[in-house]
SEMARRO-404684 format. One record per atom (N, C-alpha, C): residue in three letters; x, y, z. Coordinates in steps of 0.2 Angstrom, whole numbers, plus 5000, padded with zeros to 4 digits. Atoms other than C-alpha are relative to their C-alpha. Example, Ala and Ser with C-alpha at 12.3 -4.5 7.8 and 13.67 -1.06 7.14 Angstrom:
<pts>
ALA500449945000/ALA506249785039/ALA500450065000/SER499649944999/SER506849955036/SER499650055003/
</pts>
This chain:
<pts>
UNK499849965005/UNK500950245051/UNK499550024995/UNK500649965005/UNK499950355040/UNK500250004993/UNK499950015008/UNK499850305022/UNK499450034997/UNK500549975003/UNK498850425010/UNK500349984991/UNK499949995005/UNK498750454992/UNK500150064997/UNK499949925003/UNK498850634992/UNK500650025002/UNK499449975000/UNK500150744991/UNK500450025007/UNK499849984994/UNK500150825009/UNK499249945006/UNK500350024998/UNK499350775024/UNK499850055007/UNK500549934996/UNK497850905033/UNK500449985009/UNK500050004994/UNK498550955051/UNK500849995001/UNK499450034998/UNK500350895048/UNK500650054994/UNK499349975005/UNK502050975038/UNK500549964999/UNK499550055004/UNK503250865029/UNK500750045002/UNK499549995001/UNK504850895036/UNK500749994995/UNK499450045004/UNK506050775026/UNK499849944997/UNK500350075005/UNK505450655011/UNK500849965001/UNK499250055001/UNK506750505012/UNK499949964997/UNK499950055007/UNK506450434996/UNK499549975000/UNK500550055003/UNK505250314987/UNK500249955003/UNK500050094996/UNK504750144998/UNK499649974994/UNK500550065005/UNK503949994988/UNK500049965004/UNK500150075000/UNK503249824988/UNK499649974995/UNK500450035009/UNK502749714975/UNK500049925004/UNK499950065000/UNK502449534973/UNK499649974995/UNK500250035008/UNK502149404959/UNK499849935001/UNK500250074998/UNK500949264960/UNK499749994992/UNK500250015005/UNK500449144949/UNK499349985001/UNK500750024998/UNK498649094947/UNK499849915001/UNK500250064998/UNK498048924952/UNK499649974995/UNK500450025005/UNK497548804940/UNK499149975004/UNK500550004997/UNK495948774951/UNK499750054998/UNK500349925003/UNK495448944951/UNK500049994992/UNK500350015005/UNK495648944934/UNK499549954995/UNK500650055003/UNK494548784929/UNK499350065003/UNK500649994998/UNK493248874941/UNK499950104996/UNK499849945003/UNK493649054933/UNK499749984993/UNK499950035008/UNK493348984914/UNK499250005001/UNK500850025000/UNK491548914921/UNK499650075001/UNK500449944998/UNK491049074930/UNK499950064991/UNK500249975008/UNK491349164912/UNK499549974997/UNK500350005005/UNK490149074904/UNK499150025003/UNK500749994997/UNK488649124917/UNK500150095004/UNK500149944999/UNK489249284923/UNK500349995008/UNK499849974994/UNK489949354940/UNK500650005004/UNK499349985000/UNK491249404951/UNK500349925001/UNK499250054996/UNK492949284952/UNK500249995004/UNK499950014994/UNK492849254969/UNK500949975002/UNK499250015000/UNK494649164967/UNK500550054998/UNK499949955002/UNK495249284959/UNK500150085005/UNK500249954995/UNK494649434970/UNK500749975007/UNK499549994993/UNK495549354986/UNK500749984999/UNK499249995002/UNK497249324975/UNK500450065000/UNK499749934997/UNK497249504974/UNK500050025005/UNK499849984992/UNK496849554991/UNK500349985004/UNK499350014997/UNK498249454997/UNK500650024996/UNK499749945004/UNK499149524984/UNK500250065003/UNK499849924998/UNK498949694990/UNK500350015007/UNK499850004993/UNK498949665008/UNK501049995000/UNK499350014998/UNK500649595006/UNK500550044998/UNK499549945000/UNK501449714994/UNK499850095005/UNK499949954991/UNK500849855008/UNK500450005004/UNK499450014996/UNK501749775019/UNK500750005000/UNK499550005004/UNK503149755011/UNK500350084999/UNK500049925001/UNK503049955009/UNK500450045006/UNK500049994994/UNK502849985026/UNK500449975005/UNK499450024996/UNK504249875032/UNK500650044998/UNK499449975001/UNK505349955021/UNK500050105003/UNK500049924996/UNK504750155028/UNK500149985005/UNK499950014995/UNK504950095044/UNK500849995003/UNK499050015000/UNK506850025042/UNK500350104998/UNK500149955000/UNK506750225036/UNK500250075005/UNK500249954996/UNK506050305049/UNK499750035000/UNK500549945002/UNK504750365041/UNK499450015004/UNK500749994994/UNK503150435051/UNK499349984994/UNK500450035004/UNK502150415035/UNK500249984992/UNK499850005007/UNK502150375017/UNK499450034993/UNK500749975004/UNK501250485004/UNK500049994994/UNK500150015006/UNK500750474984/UNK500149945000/UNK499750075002/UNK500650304986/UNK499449964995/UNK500450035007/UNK499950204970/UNK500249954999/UNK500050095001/UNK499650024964/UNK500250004993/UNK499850015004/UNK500149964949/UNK500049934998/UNK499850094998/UNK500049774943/UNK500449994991/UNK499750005006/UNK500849714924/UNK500149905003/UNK500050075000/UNK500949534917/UNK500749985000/UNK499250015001/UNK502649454921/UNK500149944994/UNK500150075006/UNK502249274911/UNK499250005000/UNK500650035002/UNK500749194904/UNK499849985008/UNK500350034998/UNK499749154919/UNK500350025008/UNK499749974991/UNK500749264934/UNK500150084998/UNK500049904999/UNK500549454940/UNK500550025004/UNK499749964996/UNK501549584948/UNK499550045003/UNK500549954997/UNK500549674961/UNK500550065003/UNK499449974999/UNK501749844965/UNK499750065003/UNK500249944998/UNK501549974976/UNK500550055004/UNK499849965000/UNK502150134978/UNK500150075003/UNK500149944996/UNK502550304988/UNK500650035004/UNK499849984998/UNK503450404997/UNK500150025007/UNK500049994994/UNK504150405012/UNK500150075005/UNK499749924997/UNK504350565024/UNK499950005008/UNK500050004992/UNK504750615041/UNK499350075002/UNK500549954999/UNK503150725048/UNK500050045009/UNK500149934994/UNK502750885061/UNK499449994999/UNK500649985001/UNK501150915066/UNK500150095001/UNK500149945004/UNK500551075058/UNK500350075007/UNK499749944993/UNK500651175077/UNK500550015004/UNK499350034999/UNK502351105079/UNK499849985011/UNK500250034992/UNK501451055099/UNK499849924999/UNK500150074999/UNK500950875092/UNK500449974996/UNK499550035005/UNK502450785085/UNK500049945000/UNK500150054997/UNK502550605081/UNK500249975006/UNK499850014993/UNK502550515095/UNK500549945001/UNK499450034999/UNK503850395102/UNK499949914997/UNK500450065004/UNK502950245093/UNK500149994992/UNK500149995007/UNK503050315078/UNK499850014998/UNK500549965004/UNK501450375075/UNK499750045001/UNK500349904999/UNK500850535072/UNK499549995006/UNK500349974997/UNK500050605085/UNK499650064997/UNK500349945006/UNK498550715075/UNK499850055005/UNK500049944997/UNK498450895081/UNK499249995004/UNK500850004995/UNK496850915095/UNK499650044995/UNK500349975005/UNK495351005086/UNK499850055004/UNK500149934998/UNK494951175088/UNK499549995006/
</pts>
């Protein structure tokens, strides 16, 4: 499935948007990470623990997106944007967001294909 963040997608024509798909999820932070988080503030560098809380974060609310465009039927999902916000002391919401739509390729010869996934138009 083709997920961007722009409005349209080069080679392709949006036949039918079928609503906004999401996924979010709300973790809380680990009292480990955090003792190790507290130390690393007072020497400087990234929060390693941290760091891969998000990116299982994100991986999952993606997924989560893309399960729900698929239940859809959608070929891709565009304008799609993150979001995070504090739910309590000490747990995040990681949220993401976009727009599902069924797609043509631009020369109406390469349509999605029977998988699902765009077929991008051959190059001049």
């Amino acid at each position: 499935m083709i997920v961007v963040n722009t409005e349209t997608i080069p080679g392709y024509e949006i036949l039918q948007s079928l609503g906004i798909v999401q996924g979010n999820v709300v973790r809380a932070k680990h009292m480990g990470r955090d003792i190790a988080a507290g130390l690393k503030n007072l020497v400087g560098g990234e929060l390693k623990g941290y760091t891969e809380l998000l990116t299982e974060s994100r991986r999952t609310a993606i997924q989560r997106m893309l399960d729900q465009a698929k239940e859809l039927g959608a070929d891709a999902i565009i304008n799609v944007r993150f979001s995070t916000s504090a739910i309590t002391q000490g747990a995040a919401e990681l949220y993401v967001y976009g727009t599902a739509v069924k797609l043509q390729a631009a020369d109406n010869q390469h349509a999605p294909s029977s998988s699902g996934v765009p077929v991008p138009p051959p190059l001049p």
